[in-house]
C-alpha positions as CSV (number, residue, x, y, z in Angstrom):
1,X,0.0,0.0,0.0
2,X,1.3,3.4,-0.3
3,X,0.1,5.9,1.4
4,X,1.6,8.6,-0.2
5,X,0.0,7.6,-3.7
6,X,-3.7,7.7,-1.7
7,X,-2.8,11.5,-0.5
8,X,-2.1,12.5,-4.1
9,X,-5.1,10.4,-4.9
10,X,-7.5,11.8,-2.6
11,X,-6.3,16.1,-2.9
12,X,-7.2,15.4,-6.9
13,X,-10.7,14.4,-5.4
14,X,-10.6,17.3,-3.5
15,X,-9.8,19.6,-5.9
16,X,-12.3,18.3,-8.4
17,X,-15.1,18.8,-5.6
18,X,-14.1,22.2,-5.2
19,X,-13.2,23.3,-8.8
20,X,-17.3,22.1,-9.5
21,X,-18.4,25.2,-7.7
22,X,-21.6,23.3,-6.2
23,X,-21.9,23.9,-2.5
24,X,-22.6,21.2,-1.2
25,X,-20.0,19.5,-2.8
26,X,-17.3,21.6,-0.8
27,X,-17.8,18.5,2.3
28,X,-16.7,16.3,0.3
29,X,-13.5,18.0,-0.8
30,X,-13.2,18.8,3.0
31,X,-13.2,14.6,3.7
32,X,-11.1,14.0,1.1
33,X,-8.3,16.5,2.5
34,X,-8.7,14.9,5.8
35,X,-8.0,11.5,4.2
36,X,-4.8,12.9,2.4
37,X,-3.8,14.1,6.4
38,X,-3.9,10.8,7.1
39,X,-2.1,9.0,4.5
40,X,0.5,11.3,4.9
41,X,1.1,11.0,8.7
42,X,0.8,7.1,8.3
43,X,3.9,7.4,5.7
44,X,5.7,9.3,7.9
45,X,5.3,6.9,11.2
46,X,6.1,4.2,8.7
47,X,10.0,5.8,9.5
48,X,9.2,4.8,12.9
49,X,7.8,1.4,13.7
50,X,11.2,0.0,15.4
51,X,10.6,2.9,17.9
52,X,6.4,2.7,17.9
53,X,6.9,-1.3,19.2
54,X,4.0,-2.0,16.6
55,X,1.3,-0.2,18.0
56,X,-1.3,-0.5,16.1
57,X,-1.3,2.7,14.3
58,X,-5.0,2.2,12.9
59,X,-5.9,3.6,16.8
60,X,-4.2,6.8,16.6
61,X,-5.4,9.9,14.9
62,X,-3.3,11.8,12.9
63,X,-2.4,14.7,16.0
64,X,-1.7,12.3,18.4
65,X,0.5,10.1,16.0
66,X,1.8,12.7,15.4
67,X,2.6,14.2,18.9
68,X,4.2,10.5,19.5
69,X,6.5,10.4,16.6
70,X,7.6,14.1,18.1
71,X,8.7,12.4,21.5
72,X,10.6,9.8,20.1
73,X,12.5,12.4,17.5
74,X,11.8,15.9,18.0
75,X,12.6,16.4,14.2
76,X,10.0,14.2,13.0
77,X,7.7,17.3,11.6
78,X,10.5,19.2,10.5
79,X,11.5,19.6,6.8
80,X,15.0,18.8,5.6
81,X,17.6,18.8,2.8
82,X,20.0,16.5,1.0
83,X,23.6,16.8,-0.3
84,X,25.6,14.0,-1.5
85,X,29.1,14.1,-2.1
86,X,32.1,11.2,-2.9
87,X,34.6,11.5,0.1
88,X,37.8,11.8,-0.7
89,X,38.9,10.8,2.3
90,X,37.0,7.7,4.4
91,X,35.2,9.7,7.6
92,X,35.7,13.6,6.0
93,X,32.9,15.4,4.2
94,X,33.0,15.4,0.7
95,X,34.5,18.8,-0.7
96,X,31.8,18.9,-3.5
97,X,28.3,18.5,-2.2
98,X,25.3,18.3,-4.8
99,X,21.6,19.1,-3.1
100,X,19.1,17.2,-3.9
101,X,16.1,19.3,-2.7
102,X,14.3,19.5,0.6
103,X,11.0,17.3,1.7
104,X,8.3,19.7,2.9
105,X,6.2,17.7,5.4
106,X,3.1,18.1,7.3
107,X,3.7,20.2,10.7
108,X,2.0,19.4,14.1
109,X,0.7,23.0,13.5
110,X,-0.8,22.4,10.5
111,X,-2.9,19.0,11.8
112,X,-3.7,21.6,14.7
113,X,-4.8,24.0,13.0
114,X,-6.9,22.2,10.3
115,X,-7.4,18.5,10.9
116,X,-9.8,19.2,13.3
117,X,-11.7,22.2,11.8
118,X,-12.0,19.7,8.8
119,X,-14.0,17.1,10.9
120,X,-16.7,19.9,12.2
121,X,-17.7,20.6,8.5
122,X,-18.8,17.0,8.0
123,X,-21.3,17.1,10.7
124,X,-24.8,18.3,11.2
125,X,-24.5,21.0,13.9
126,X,-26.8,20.4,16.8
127,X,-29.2,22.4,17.5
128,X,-26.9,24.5,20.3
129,X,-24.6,25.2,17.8
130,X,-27.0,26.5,16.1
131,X,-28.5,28.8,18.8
132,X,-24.9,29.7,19.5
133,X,-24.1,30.4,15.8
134,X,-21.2,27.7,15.6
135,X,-20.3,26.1,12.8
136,X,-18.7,26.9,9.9
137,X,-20.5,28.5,6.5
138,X,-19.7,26.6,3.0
139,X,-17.9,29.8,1.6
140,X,-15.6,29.3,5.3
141,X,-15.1,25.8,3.7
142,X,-14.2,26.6,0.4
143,X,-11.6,29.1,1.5
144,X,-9.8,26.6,4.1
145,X,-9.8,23.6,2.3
146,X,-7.8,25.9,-0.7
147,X,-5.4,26.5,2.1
148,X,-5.1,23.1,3.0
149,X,-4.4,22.8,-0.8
150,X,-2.0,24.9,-1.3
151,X,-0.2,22.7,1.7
152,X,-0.5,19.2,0.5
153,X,0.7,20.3,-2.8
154,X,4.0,21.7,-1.2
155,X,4.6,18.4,0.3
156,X,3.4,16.6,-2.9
157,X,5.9,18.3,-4.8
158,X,9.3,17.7,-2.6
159,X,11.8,16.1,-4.6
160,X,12.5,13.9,-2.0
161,X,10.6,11.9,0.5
162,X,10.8,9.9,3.4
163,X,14.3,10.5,4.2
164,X,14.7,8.0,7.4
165,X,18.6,8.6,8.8
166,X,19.4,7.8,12.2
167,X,21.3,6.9,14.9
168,X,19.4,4.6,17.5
169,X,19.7,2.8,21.0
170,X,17.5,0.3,22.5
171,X,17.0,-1.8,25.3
172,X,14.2,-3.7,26.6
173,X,12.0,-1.8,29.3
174,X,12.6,-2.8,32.9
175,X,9.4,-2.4,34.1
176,X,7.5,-4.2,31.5
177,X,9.7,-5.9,28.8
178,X,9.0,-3.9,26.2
179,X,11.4,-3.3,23.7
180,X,12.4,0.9,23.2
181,X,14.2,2.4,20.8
182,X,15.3,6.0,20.9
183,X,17.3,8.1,18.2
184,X,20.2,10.3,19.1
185,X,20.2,13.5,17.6
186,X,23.8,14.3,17.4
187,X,23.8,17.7,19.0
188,X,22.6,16.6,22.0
189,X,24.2,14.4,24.7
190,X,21.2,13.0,27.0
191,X,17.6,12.8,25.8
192,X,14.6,11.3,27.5
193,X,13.0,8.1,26.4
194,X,9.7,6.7,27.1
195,X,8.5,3.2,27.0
196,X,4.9,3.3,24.8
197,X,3.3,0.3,26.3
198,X,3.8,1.9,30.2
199,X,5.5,5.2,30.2
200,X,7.8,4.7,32.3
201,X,11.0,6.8,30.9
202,X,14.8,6.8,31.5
203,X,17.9,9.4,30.4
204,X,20.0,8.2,27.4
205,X,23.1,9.4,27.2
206,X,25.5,9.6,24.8
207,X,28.9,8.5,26.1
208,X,31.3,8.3,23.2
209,X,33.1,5.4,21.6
210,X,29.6,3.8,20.6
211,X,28.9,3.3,24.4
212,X,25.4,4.8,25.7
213,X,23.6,4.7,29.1
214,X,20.2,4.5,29.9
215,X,19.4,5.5,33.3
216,X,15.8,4.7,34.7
217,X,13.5,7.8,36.1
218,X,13.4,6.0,39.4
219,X,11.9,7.7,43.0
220,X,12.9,6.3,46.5
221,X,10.1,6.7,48.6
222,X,10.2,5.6,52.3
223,X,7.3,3.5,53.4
224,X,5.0,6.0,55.8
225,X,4.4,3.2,57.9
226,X,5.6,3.8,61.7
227,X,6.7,0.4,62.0
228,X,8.5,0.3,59.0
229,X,11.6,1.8,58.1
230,X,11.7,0.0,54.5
231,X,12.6,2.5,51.2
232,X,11.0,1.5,48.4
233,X,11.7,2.4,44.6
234,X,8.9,4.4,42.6
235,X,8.7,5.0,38.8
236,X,8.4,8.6,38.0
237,X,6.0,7.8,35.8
238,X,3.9,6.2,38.6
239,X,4.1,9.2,41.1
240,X,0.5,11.0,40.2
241,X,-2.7,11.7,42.4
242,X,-4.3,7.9,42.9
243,X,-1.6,5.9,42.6
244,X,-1.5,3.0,44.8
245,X,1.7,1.1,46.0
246,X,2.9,-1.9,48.2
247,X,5.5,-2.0,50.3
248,X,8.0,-4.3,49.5
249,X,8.9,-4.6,53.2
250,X,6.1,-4.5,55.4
251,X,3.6,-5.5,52.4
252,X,2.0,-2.4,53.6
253,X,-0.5,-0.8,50.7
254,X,-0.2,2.9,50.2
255,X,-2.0,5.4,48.1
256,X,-0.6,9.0,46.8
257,X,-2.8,11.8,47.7
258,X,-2.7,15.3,47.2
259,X,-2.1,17.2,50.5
260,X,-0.9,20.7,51.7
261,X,1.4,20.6,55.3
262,X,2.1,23.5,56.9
């Protein structure tokens, strides 16, 4: 399947429905574009499924994929250029570099800003939204989904696509088995990883000489217990309002609350 060829697939649909100047037909350029959102996000996480542990990426909607693919590479919705060169030298940058364009692809912004506004135009507004004047007239349509047009076309038209270069560690999750993988970005030495079956998230660090360490986001937390002076270890990830615990020396149940001490 590829998803890019559905995108181009479905913004021609669109921009059929729109170029027929009947009204009603602008909701069905405004599904269209949502489906070309879509297909475009799913290409991109396709780049990804080492680090997304095959979720199932049917669940997701395009913002929240999105958002995802952002906390495993903070680069993921950020367009990028190519130059390729022949080294002279093994390990040195070639002297003469030839660019071979930049791929323009679809910002966390953009999904914001229109993925959304898209999905109110394909419903019947209720009749509060009517009394409080909501919703969206069809010339309102027509004039977004040309913006969202102009968009997909920009990324439709990169030279290159799905450029997928990186430099990864992984390790399987301590707290539930789960395999993680986490890119480096090179001008960074530590970044935070999160395991996406149970969130709980440890520092990477870069150490050099292909060595990196992974250090678990770990609380100790002594048992409030009066007869017990046990210390037990916490996931950060764990530490919220409700969360319930057992001691591991007393056996002991406790539950985080929110309190003010003065």
């Amino acid at each position: 399947m590829s998803y890019r060829h559905d995108a181009r697939n479905a913004l021609d649909y669109a921009k059929q429905e729109l170029a027929s100047g009947e009204k009603h037909r602008f909701r069905y350029a405004a599904l269209e574009l949502r489906m070309a959102f879509e297909a475009l996000i799913y290409e991109r996480a396709g780049n990804y499924t080492e680090e997304l542990s095959n979720e199932k990426l049917s669940t997701w909607q395009p913002g929240k994929l999105l958002s995802l693919l952002l906390e495993i590479d903070p680069s993921a919705d950020k367009n990028c250029g190519l130059s390729v060169g022949i080294e002279e030298e093994y390990g040195k940058p070639a002297k003469e570099m030839t660019y071979m364009g930049e791929e323009r692809v679809i910002k966390l912004s953009e999904i914001k800003k229109y993925y959304d506004r898209l999905g109110s135009y394909l419903h019947t507004l209720t009749s509060d939204q009517v009394a409080e004047g909501k919703g969206a007239d069809l010339e309102k349509i027509f004039s977004r989904c040309n913006e969202i047009v102009a968009i997909l076309e920009q990324v439709l038209a990169s030279p290159i696509f799905n450029l997928n270069m990186k430099i990864a560690s992984s390790m399987d999750c301590i707290k539930c088995g789960a395999k993680i993988v986490r890119r480096l970005p090179p001008e960074s030495e530590t970044v935070v990883a999160k395991c996406i079956k149970c969130s709980a998230s440890y520092s990477v660090t870069d150490l050099g000489n292909n060595k990196v360490e992974w250090r678990a986001h770990i609380q100790k937390l002594k048992c409030p217990s009066p007869s017990c002076d046990g210390t037990n270890e916490i996931w950060e990830s764990d530490i919220k309002v409700g969360s319930e615990w057992e001691c591991v020396i007393c056996g002991v149940k406790n539950k985080l609350v929110l309190a003010l001490a003065i």
